[in-house]
C-alpha positions as CSV (number, residue, x, y, z in Angstrom):
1,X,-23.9,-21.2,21.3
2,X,-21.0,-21.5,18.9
3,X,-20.3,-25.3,17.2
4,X,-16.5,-24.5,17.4
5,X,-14.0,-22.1,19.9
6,X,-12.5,-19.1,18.7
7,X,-9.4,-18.8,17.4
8,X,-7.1,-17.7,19.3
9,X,-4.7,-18.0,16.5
10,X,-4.9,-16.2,12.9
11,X,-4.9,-19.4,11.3
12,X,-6.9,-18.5,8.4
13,X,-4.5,-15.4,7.7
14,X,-1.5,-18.2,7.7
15,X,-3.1,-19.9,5.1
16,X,-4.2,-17.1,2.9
17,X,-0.9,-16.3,3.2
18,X,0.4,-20.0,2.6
19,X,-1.8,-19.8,-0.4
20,X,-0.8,-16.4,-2.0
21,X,2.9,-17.7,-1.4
22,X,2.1,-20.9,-3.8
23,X,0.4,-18.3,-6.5
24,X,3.4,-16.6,-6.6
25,X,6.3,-19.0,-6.7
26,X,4.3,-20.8,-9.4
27,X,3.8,-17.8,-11.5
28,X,7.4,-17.7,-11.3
29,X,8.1,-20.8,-12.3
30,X,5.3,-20.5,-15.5
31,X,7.6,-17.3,-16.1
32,X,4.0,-15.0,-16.8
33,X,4.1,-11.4,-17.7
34,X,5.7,-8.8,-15.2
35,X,2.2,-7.1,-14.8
36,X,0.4,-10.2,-13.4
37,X,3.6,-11.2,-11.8
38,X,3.3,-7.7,-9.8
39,X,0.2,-8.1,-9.0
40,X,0.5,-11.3,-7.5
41,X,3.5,-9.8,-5.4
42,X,1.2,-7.3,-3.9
43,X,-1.3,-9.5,-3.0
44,X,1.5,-11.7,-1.4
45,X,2.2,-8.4,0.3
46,X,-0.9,-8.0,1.5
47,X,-1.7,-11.3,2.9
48,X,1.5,-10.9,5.1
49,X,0.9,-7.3,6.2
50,X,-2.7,-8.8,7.2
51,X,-1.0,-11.9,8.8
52,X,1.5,-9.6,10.8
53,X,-1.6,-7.1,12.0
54,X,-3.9,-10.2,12.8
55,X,-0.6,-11.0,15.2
56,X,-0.6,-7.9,16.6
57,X,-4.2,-7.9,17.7
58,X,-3.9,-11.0,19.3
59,X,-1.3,-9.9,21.3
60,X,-3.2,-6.5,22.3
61,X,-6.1,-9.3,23.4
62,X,-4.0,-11.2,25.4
63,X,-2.4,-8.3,27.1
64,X,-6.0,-7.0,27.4
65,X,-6.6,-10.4,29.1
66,X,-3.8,-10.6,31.0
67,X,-2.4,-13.5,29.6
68,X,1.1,-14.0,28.8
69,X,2.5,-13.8,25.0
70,X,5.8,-15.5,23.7
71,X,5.2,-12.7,20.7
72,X,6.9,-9.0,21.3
73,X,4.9,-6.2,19.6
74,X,7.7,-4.0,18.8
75,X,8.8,-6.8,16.7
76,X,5.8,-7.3,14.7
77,X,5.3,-3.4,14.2
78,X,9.2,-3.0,12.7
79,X,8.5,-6.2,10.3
80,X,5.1,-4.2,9.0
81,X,7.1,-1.5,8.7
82,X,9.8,-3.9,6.6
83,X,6.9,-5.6,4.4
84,X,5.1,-1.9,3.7
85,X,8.5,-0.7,2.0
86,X,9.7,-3.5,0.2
87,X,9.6,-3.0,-3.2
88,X,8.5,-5.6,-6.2
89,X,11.7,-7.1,-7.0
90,X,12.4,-7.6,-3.4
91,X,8.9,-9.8,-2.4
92,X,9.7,-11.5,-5.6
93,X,13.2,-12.8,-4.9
94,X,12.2,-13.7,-1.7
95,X,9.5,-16.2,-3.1
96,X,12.1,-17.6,-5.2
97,X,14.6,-18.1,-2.6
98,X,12.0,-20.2,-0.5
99,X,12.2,-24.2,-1.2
């Protein structure tokens, strides 16, 4: 038997994400080399694309349940399809427009 319940939340993705979103905004601020500056905006990238599909599977589970969801899957699928297409620049200016 399990210590603690499952999530039913993708917490952890939330704060890989929250985390990713700190790497970047400081490399911005520390002003470091485009390259590492890219790759930090990909992995930002990545941790929301993951965050957005963790979503999306726990809406399928709770439709599989039966339960009720406050979430709409078409909306989650279109902003995946947003976050796969952004480009560089784009993820970057975001991070710097966030307080």
């Amino acid at each position: 038997m399990p210590l603690f319940a499952p999530r039913s939340e993708p917490t952890k993705k939330r704060e890989q994400l929250q985390q990713r979103e700190k790497e970047l905004a400081l490399a911005i601020k520390n002003q470091v080399t485009d390259d590492k500056l890219e790759k930090l905006a990909e992995k930002y990238r990545q941790a929301q694309l993951s965050l957005l599909k963790a979503q999306l599977h726990a809406i399928q589970e709770m439709d599989f349940q039966g339960k009720k969801t406050t979430l709409k899957q078409g909306k989650i699928e279109q902003e995946i399809l947003i976050y796969s297409n952004k480009l560089v620049a784009e993820l970057i200016s975001e991070v710097q427009k966030l307080p």
